[in-house]
N, C-alpha and C positions, 0 to 999 in steps of 0.2 A: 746750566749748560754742561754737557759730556764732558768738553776740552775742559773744564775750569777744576772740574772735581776729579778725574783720572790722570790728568798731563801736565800739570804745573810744574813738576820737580821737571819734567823731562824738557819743558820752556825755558826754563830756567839754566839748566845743563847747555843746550845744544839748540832752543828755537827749532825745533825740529816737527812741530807739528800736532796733530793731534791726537791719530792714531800710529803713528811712526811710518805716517806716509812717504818721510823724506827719505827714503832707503834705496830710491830705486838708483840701480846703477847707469843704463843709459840713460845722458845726457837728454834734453829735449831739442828735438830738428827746429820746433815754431819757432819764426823771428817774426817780429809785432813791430809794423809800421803803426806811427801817430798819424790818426785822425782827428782827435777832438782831445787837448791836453789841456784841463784847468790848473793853474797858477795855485800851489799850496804850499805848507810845509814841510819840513824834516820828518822821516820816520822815526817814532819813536819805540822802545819795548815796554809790553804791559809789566816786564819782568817775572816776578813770581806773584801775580794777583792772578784775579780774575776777572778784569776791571775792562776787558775789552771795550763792553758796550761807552766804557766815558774815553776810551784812549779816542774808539773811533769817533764818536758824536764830538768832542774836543777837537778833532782834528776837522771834522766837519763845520764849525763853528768858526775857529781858526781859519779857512777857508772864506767863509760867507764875510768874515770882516774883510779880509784882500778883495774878494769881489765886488762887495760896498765901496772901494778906492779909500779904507782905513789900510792902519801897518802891518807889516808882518810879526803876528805876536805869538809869544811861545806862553797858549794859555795851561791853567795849573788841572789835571784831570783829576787828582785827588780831591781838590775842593767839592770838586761835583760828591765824587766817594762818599765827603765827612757828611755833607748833608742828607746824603739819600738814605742812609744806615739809621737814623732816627726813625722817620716815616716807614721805614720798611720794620724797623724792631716794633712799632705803636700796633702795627697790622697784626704780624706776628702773635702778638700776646692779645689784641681783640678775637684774635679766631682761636685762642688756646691752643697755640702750636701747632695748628693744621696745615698753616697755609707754608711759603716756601721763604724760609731763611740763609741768604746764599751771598754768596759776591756777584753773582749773572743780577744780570737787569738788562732792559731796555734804552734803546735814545731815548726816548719819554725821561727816562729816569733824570739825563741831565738837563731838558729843559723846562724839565718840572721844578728845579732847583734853580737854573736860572731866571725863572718869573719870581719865584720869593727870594730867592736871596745874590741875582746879578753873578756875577764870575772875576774870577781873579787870575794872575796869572802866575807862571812856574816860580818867579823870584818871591813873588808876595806868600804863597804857599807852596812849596816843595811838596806836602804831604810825607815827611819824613824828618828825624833827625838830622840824619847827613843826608845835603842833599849828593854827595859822589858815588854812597852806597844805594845799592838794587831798590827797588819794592820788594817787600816780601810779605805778605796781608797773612802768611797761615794762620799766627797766633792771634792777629788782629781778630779772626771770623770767628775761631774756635771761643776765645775769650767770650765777646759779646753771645753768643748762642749760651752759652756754660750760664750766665747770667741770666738772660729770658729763659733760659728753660727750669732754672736754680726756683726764679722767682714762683711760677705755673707751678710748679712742683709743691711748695706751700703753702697752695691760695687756700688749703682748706683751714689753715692758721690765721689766715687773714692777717697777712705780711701787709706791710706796708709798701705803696708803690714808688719805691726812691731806685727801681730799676733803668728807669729813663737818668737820674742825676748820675747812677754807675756806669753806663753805657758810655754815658759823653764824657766819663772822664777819660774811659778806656779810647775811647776816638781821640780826643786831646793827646794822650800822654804816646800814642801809636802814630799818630798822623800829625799832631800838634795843633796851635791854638789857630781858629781862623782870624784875618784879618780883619781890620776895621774900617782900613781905606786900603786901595788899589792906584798906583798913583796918587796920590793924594785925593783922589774921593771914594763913598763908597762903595763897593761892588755894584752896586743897582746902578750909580751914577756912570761905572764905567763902563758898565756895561752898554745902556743907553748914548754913552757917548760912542761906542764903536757900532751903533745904530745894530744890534742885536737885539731883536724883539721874540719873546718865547712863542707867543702866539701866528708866527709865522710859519713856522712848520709844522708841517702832517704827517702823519704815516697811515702807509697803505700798505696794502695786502691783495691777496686773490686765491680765493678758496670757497668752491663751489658751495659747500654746506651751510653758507652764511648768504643771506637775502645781497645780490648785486647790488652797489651803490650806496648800503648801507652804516654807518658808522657802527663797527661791532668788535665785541670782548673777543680779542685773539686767544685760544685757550693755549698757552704754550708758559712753560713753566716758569720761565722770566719775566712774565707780564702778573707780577706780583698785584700791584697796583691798579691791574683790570682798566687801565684805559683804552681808548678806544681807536681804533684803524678802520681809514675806509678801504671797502671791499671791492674790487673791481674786478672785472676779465679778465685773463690772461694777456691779450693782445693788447687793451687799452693800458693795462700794467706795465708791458713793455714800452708803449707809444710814450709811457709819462719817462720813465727812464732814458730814452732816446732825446725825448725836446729836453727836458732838461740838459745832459752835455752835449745841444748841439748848441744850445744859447747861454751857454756858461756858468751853469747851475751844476755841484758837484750833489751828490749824497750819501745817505746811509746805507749800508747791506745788512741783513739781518738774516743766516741763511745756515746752510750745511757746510760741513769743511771736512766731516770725517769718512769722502768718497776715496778709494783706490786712486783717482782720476784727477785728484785735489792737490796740489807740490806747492806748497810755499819757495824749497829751494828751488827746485824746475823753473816757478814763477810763471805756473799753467794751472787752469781747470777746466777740463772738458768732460763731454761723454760720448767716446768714441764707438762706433760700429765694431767695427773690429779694434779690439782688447789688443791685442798681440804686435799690434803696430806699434803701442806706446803711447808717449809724448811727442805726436809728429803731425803736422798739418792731413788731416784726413776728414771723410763724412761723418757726419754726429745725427744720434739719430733724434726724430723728430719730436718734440716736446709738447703736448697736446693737453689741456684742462685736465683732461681726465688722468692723463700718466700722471701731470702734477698731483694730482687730486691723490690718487692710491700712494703716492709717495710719501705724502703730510698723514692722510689715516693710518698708515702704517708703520709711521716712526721711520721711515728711509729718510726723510728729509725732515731736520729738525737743527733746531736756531742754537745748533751750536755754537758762533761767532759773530762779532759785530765787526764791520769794518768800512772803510770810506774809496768811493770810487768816483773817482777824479778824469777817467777819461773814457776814449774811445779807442780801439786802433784793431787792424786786421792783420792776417799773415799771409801767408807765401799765396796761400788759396783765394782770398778774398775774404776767409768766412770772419765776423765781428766778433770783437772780445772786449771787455769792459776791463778798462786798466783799475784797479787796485791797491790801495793806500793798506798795507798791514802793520798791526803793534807786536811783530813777532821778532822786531830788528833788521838788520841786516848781515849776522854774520854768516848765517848757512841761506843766505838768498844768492842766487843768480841777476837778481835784478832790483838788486840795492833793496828791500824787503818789501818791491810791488810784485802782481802776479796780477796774469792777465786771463779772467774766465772768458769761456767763448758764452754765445749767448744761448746754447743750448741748455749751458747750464745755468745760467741766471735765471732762464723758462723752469728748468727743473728745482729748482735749489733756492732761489728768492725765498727766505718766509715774509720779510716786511723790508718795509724802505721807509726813511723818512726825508723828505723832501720840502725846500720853498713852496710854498702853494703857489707863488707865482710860476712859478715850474710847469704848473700842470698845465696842458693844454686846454684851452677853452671849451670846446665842445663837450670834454670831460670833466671840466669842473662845474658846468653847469649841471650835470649830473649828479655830484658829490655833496655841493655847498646851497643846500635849497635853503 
């Protein structure tokens, strides 16, 4: 993802964005009344990683247990981290360095981890030495790649493949050792005890060049792992977003962040008619298949960040905006580090969600789950 590889130092400085969107000097007019607010936790900072996709899917999960009527638990996103970095290095070196070796991933990527190996929480793994000092993954990614690529670089020596025993050292000695119980039982068990099932959640999409209703390979440079999203309409895309937080089901955003129109500190994103307004309750213009469509072929909209969206609410005008759980902090937010997209830009700027399948509404799952 863009933000992960050009703006980490500058996240790490200031939370300020992606492409130093946070600049603009007028304040923003929007005040965002609560329509639909699900019960979550604390925002937290990815810090200097690039780990969006497990801050948000973590905080997404996190969620789904308080909705279940389990505790409010501060689970560990690194865990997810230590695990995915194996599967993704095994890929890596089967495709002879072709494919993509990064910190970006998918929500896939932590429920893929949590069906083999359950989840733990922040006390049981930090993912860090101290846990009072930042993340900072630089040396962690550069390390591991210096390795897989060390190894490739020899094969015509016919090195030995003791790459995988070096990798997880470097995971151990950066992130530290995983545990072996969570509460006193195993990740699996406690997982299963906070009624956390992997195979519960989906993700979907909607992108015309793909067969409607189809389970298909999202081609976007995060989806390492080539799993699969159902494809829907734009309108039924929306309808599944809407029943889920109007019946209390929060989810994932998988989308663009690097618009003019985009302010984490404002704690807005829209796409206004007229530019010149600003950050102020105004007309947005219409978001249609097809605009979406030339936006995704065109690299305008792309899965620069993951994040969790937790409610509903409107402003001065009426028009909807999807509240915002972000891992960018809270000290250059306006609104403790949520931001509220209207939904023109959800129309425009969604690349994938992942959501409860009980979420979906009926008429469309019967569509999806044949």
């Amino acid at each position: 993802m863009r933000i992960r590889n050009i703006a980490l130092a500058l996240l790490s400085v200031a939370f300020i964005g992606v492409n130093g969107q946070e600049k603009e000097k007028e304040k923003s007019t929007i005040e965002f009344t609560p329509v639909h607010d699900i019960k979550t936790t604390e925002v937290k900072s990815q810090d200097r990683t690039g780990t969006c996709w497990s801050y948000a899917t973590t905080s997404f999960l996190e969620t789904e247990v308080i909705r279940l009527g389990g505790p409010e638990l501060d689970l560990s996103e690194m865990y997810f981290v230590r695990y995915a970095y194996p599967e993704k290095a095994r890929k890596y070196i089967m495709v002879h360095g072709k494919g993509n070796f990064s910190e970006g991933g998918q929500a896939h990527d932590v429920t893929n981890v949590l069906r083999d190996y359950g989840m733990a929480t922040e006390e049981a793994f930090p993912g860090r030495c101290c846990a009072k000092t930042p993340h900072n993954h630089s040396e962690l990614v550069s390390t591991q790649k210096a390795v897989l690529d060390n190894y490739m670089g020899l094969r015509k020596t016919s090195p030995k493949p003791i790459w995988y025993d070096v990798q997880n050292a470097i995971l151990d000695l950066y992130l530290g050792e995983v545990p072996e119980k969570v509460e006193g039982k195993t990740p699996q068990e406690f997982a299963a005890d906070m009624k956390i099932n992997a195979d519960n959640y989906v993700e979907l999409t909607s992108y015309s060049n793909y067969p409607w209703y189809a389970n298909v390979d999202l081609e976007i440079p995060d989806n390492w792992s080539h799993d699969l999203y159902y494809n829907l309409p734009l309108d039924e895309f929306m309808e599944v977003m809407n029943n889920a937080l109007e019946n209390g089901y929060s989810f994932v955003y998988d989308g663009d962040v690097s618009e003019k129109f985009f302010s984490h500190g404002q704690g807005a994103a829209i796409v206004p008619v007229d530019v010149e307004k600003g950050f102020a309750p105004q007309e947005e213009k219409e978001i249609t298949q097809e605009l979406r469509q030339d936006a995704f072929m065109s690299w305008q909209s792309t899965d620069d960040h993951l994040m969790h969206i937790t409610g509903l609410s409107k402003d001065q005008e009426g028009t909807k905006y999807y509240k915002t759980k972000n891992s960018w902090g809270t000290k250059r937010s306006d609104h403790g580090g949520y931001l509220h997209m209207s939904e023109s830009y959800m129309r425009l700027h969604t690349v994938a969600i992942m959501v409860h399948k009980d979420a979906i509404p009926k008429a469309i799952a019967k569509k999806i789950f044949k």
